[in-house]
C-alpha positions as CSV (number, residue, x, y, z in Angstrom):
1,X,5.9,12.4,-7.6
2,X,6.9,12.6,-11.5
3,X,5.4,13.7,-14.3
4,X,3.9,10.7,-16.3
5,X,5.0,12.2,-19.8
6,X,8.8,12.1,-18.1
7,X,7.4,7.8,-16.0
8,X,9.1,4.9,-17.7
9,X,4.9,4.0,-19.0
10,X,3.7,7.8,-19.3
11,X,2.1,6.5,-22.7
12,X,-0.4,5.2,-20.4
13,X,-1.9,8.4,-20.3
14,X,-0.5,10.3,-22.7
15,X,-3.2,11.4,-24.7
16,X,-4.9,14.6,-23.6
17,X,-7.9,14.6,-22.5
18,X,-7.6,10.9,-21.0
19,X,-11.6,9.5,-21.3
20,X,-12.0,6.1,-20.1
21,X,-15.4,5.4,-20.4
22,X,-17.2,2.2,-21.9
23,X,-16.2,1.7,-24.8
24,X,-12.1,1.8,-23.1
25,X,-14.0,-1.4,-20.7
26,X,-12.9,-4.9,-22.6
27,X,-14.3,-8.1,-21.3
28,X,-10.5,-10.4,-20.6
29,X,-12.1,-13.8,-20.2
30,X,-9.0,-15.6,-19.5
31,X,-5.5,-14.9,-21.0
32,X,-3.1,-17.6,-20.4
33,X,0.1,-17.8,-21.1
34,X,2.9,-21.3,-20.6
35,X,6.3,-20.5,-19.3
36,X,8.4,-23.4,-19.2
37,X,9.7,-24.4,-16.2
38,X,8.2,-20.9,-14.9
39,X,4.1,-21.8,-14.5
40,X,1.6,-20.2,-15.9
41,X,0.5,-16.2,-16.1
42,X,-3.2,-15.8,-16.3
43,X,-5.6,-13.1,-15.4
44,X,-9.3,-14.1,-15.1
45,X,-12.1,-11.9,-14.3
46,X,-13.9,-12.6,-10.5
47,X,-17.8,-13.0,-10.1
48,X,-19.4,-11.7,-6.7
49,X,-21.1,-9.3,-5.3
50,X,-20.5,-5.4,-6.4
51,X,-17.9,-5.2,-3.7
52,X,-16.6,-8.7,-4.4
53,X,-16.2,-8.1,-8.3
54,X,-12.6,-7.5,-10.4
55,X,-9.5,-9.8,-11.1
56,X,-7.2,-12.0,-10.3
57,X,-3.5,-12.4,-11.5
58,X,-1.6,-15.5,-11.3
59,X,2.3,-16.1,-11.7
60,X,2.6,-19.5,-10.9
61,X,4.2,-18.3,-7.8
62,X,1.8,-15.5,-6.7
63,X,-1.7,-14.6,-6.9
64,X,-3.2,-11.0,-6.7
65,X,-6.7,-9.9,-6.8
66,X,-7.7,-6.7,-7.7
67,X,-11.1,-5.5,-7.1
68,X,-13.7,-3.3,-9.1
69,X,-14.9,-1.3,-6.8
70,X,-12.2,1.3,-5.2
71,X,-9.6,-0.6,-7.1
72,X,-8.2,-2.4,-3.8
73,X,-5.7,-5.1,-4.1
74,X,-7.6,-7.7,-1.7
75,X,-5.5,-10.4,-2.1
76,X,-1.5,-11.3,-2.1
77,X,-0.7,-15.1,-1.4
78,X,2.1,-17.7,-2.3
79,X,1.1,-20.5,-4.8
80,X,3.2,-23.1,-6.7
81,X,4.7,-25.7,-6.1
82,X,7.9,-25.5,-3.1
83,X,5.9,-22.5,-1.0
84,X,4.7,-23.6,2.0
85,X,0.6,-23.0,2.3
86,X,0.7,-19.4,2.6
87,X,-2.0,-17.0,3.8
88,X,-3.2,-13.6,2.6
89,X,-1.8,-11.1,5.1
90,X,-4.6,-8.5,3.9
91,X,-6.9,-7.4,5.7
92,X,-10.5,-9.0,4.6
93,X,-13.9,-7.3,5.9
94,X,-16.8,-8.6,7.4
95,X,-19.1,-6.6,5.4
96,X,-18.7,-4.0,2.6
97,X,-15.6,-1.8,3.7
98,X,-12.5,-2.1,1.8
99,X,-10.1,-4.6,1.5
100,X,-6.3,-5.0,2.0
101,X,-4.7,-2.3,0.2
102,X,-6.4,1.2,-0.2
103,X,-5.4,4.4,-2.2
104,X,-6.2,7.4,-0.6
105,X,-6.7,10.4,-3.0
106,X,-7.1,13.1,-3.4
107,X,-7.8,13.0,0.4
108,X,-6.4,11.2,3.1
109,X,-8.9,10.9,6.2
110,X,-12.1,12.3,7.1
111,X,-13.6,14.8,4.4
112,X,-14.7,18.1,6.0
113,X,-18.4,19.0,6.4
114,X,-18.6,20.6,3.5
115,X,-17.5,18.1,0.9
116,X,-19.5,15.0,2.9
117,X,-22.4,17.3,2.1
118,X,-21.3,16.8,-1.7
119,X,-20.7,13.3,-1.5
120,X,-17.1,13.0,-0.8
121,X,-16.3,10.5,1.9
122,X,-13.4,9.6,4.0
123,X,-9.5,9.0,2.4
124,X,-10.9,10.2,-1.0
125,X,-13.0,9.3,-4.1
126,X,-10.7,7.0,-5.2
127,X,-11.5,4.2,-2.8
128,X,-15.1,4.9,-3.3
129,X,-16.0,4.7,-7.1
130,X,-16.2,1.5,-9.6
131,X,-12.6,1.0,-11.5
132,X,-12.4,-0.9,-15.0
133,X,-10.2,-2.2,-17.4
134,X,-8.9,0.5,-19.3
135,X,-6.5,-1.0,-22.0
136,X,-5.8,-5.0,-22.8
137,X,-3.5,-7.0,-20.7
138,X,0.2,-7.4,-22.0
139,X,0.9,-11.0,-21.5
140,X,4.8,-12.5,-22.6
141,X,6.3,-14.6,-22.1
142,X,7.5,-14.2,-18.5
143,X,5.4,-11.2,-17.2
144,X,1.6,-9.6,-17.0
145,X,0.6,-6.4,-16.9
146,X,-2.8,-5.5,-16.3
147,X,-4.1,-2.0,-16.3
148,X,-7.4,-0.7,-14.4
149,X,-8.4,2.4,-13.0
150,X,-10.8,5.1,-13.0
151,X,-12.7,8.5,-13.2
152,X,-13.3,10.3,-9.8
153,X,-16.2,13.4,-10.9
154,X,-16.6,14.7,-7.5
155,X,-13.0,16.3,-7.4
156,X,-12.2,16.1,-11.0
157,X,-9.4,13.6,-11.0
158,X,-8.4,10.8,-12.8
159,X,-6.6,7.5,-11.2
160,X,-4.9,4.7,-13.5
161,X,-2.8,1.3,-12.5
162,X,-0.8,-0.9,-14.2
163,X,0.1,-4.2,-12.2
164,X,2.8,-6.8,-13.2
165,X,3.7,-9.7,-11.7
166,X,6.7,-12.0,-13.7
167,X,6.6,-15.9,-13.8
168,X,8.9,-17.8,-10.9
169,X,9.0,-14.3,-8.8
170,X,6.6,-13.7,-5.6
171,X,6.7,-10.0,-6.1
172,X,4.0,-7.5,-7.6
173,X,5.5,-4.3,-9.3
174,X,2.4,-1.6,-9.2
175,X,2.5,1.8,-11.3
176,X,0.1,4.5,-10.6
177,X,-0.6,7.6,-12.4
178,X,-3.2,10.5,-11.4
179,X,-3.9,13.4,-13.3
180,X,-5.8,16.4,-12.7
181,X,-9.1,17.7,-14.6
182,X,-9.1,21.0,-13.6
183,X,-7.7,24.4,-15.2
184,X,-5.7,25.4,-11.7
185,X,-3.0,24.1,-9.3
186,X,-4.5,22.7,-6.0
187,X,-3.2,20.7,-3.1
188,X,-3.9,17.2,-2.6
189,X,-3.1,14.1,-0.2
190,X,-1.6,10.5,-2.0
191,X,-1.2,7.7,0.4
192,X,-1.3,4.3,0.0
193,X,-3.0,2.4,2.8
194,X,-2.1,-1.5,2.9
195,X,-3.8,-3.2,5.6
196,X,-3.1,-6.6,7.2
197,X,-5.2,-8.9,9.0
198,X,-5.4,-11.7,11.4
199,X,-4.0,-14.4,11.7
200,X,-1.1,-12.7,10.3
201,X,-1.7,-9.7,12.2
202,X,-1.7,-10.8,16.0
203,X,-0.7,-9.4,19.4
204,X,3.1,-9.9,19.8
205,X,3.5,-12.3,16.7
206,X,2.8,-9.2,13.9
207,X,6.3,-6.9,13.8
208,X,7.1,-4.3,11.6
209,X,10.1,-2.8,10.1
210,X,10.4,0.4,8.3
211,X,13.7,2.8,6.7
212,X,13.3,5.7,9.4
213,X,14.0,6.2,12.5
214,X,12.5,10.2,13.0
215,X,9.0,9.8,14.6
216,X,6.0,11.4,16.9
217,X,3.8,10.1,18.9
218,X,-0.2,10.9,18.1
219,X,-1.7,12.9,20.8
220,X,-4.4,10.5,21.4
221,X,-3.6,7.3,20.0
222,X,-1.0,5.5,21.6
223,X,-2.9,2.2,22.6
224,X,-4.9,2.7,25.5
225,X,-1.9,5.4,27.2
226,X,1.1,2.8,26.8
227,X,3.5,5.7,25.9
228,X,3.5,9.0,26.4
229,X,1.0,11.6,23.4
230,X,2.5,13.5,20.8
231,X,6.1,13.0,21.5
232,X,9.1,13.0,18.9
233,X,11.3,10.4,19.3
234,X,13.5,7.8,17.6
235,X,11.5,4.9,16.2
236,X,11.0,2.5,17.5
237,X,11.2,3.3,21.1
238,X,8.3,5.4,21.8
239,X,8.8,7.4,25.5
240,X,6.4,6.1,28.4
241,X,5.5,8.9,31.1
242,X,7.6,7.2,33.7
243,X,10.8,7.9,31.2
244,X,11.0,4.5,29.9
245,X,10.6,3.1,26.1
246,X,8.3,0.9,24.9
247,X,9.2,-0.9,21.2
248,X,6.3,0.0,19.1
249,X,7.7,-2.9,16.3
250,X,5.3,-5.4,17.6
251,X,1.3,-5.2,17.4
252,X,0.3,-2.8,20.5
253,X,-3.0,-2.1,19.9
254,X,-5.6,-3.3,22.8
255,X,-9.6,-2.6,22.7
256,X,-9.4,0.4,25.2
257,X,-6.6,2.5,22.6
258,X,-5.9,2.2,18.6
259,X,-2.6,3.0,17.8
260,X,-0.8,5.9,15.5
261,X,2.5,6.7,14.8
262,X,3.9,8.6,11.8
263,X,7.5,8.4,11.1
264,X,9.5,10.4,8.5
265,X,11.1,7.9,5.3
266,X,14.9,7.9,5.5
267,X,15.9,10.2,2.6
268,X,19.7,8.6,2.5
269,X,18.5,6.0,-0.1
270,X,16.4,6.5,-3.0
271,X,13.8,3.8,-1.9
272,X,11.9,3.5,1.3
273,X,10.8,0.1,2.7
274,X,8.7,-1.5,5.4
275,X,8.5,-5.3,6.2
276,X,5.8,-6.7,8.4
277,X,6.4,-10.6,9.6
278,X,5.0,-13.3,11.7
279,X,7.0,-16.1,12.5
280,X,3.9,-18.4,13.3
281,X,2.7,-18.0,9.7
282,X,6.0,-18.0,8.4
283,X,5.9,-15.3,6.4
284,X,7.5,-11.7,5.7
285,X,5.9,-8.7,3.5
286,X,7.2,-5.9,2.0
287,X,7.1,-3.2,0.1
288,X,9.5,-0.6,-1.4
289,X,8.9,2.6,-3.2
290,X,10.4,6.0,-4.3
291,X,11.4,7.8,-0.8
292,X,11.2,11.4,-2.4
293,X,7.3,10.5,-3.7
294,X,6.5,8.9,-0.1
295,X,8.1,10.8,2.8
296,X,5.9,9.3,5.8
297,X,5.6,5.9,6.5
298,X,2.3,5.5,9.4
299,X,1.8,2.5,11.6
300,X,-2.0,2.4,12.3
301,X,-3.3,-0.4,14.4
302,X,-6.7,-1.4,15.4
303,X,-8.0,-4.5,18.1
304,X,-12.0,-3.5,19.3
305,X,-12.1,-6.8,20.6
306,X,-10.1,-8.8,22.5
307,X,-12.0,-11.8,22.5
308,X,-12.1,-11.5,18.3
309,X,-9.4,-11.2,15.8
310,X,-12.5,-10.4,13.1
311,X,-11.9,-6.6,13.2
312,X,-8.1,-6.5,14.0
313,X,-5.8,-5.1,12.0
314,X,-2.4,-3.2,11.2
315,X,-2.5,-0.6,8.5
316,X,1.2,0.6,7.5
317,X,0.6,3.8,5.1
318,X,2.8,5.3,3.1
319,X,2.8,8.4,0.8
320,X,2.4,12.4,1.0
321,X,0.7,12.8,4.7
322,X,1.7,12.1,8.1
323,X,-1.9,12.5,9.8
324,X,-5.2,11.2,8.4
325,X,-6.8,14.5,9.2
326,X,-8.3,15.9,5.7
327,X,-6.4,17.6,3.2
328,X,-7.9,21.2,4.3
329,X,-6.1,20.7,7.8
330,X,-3.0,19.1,6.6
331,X,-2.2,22.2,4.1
332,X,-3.3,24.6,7.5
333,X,-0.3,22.1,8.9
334,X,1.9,22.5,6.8
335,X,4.9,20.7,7.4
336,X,6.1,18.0,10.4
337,X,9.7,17.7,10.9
338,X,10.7,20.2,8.5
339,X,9.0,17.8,5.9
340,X,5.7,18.9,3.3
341,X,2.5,16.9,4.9
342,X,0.9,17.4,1.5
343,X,1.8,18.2,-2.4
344,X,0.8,20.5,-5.3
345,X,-0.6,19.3,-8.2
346,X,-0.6,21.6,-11.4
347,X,-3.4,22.8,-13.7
348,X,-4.3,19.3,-16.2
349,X,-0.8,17.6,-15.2
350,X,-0.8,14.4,-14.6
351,X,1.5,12.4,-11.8
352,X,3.3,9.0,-11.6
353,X,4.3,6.8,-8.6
354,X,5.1,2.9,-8.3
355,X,5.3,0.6,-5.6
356,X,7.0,-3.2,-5.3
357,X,5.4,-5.8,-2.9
358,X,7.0,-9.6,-2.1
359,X,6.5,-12.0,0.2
360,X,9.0,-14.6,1.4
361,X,8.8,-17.0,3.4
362,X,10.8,-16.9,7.4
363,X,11.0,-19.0,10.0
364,X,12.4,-19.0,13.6
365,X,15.2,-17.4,14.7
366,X,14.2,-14.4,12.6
367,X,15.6,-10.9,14.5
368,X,13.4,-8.9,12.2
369,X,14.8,-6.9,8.8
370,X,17.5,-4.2,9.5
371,X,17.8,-2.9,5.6
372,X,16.2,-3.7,1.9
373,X,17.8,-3.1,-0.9
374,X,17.0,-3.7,-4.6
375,X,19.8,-4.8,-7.3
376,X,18.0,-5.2,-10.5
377,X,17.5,-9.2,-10.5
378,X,16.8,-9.5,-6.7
379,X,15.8,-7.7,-3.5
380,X,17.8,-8.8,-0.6
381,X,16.3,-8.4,2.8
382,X,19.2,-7.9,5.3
383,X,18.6,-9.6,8.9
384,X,18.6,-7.3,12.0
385,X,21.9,-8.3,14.1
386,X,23.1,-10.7,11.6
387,X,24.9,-10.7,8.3
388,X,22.2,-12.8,7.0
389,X,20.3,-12.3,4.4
390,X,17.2,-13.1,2.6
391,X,17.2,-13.0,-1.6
392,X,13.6,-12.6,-3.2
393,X,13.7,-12.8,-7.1
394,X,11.9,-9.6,-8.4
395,X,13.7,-8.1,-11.9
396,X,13.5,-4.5,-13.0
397,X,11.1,-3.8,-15.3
């Protein structure tokens, strides 16, 4: 993680103390703006219920939406005209849990005893409080950047985001800052939870990618006892008891066993990456991101019900913390693989990350993604077994 004074858009949340309160909340409306040849940027506000309140951004070529409460990006989808009719890939609930993609701070997991008895739930406050505005969009001419975020009083943090999405590219660039309250160093847990959901997420159909290859096994979920419990191996090829491998690249989850499997980021590069596809939908997402602020990538998968693809879903996590066990075991952890499974923050500093998402379209014969790289105009998604390779427009800031 990097300071925020020393991140390309620490001005953010420069000032000391940062208050965002209401009169830092602006009403948008609608902002609009006409790039020729490009479509149209706009950002509109979204009526609902509580949970179902916040924003949506539009390219031309991709739509986001961003919701109030916890601040979850609920929505990624291909628009515009040449994209085939594309699905969201999130994962969308049936009642008031959270959508898609999740932060978890300052916690990730369950909260102890003690701190549910304050009021702190599971994966941390973040994901649990009402975000806002907290500075006017910046629309150009060829990009949006929309900033929300929030105060979290139970553990004396503060969360801010500023998303961008660029006219005529299906990507989402997505800088986050935190920043501490108190007057003392303390640990903490920063993982981003992106969830995906049927029909993109489906037995055998949904495979997954990532830039790593060092991995365990969880000691108790490994989908109803495929492979052998809390095993190191190399990914993907979890052990089985009978000394066999099974690929854990496809969706393996079944109702009698969810499914868990940490793996360490490659270090060799400066960015990490994981893909998710499914050929029946015809789509590919992924995501990069700094490998030194997100060591651990997790696969978490989930199917209660066979007979229902309404609760199923594949959670690919990425950030600070290999286990979703609470920050207070995590620091009594220590490390996995010779690698932190949490960070210090210091006394009233404040923290940067960022995060790229895009979506492409695939279609058959598709091996799966063997490397992604990004070159300043493009990132190029290289095939696995091939020389082929995929170009997705997505500029540097």
């Amino acid at each position: 993680m990097r300071d925020s004074l020393q991140a390309g858009c620490g001005a953010l949340i420069r000032d000391s103390p940062v208050r965002w309160g209401l009169a830092f909340i602006l009403s948008i409306g609608s902002l609009v703006t006409n790039s020729p040849g490009q479509g149209s940027l706009r950002v509109h506000e979204l009526e609902g219920s509580p949970h179902q309140r916040g924003w949506v951004l539009e390219s031309g070529t991709i739509r986001v939406t961003l919701l109030g409460h916890g601040g979850h990006i609920a929505e990624i989808r291909l628009i515009g005209a040449g994209s085939a009719p594309s699905i969201n890939p999130l994962f969308t609930p049936t009642g008031t849990g959270y959508s898609g993609h999740l932060v978890c701070f300052p916690h990730y997991g369950p909260a102890s005893a003690g701190e549910r008895a304050q009021g702190v739930g599971g994966h941390g406050e973040a994901g649990a409080v009402d975000w806002h505005e907290t500075r006017p969009a910046v629309v150009g001419a060829d990009a949006l950047t929309f900033f929300y975020g929030a105060d979290l009083p139970l553990t004396q943090y503060a969360i801010e985001r500023a998303v961008t999405v660029r006219a005529g590219e299906p990507s989402i660039r997505v800088e986050e800052w935190v920043e501490n309250r108190a007057v003392y160093d303390r640990p903490y847990n920063w993982n981003q939870h992106a969830t995906f959901g049927a029909p993109f997420v489906a037995p055998d159909a949904n495979v997954l990618d990532v830039s790593g290859s060092t991995a365990m096994t969880d000691p108790r979920r490994t989908g109803g006892g495929q492979w052998s419990p809390a095993a190191e191996f190399r990914w993907p090829d979890a052990p089985r008891p009978d000394g066999g491998a099974v690929s854990l690249r496809p969706f393996r989850a079944r109702p009698e066993g969810q499914v868990y499997t940490p793996v360490l980021t490659a270090s060799a590069h400066p960015l990490g990456w994981f893909t998710l596809y499914n050929l029946d939908e015809r789509l590919l997402v992924g995501y990069l991101f700094p490998a030194a602020d997100a060591p651990w990538i997790i696969d978490w998968q989930n199917r209660p019900d066979a007979a229902s693809a309404a609760r199923t879903a594949r959670g690919i996590q990425f950030g600070t913390s290999p286990f979703d066990e609470g920050l207070r075991k995590s620091v009594e952890r220590g490390r996995l693989f010779d690698t932190p499974a949490y960070r210090w923050i210091g006394a009233r500093q404040r923290l940067s990350t960022s995060f790229r998402i895009f979506l492409t379209e695939v279609a058959p014969p598709f091996a799966g993604v063997d490397d992604v790289r990004a070159t300043g105009e493009a990132i190029i998604v290289r095939e696995r077994g091939t020389a082929r390779e995929l170009t997705v427009r997505a500029r540097t800031p």
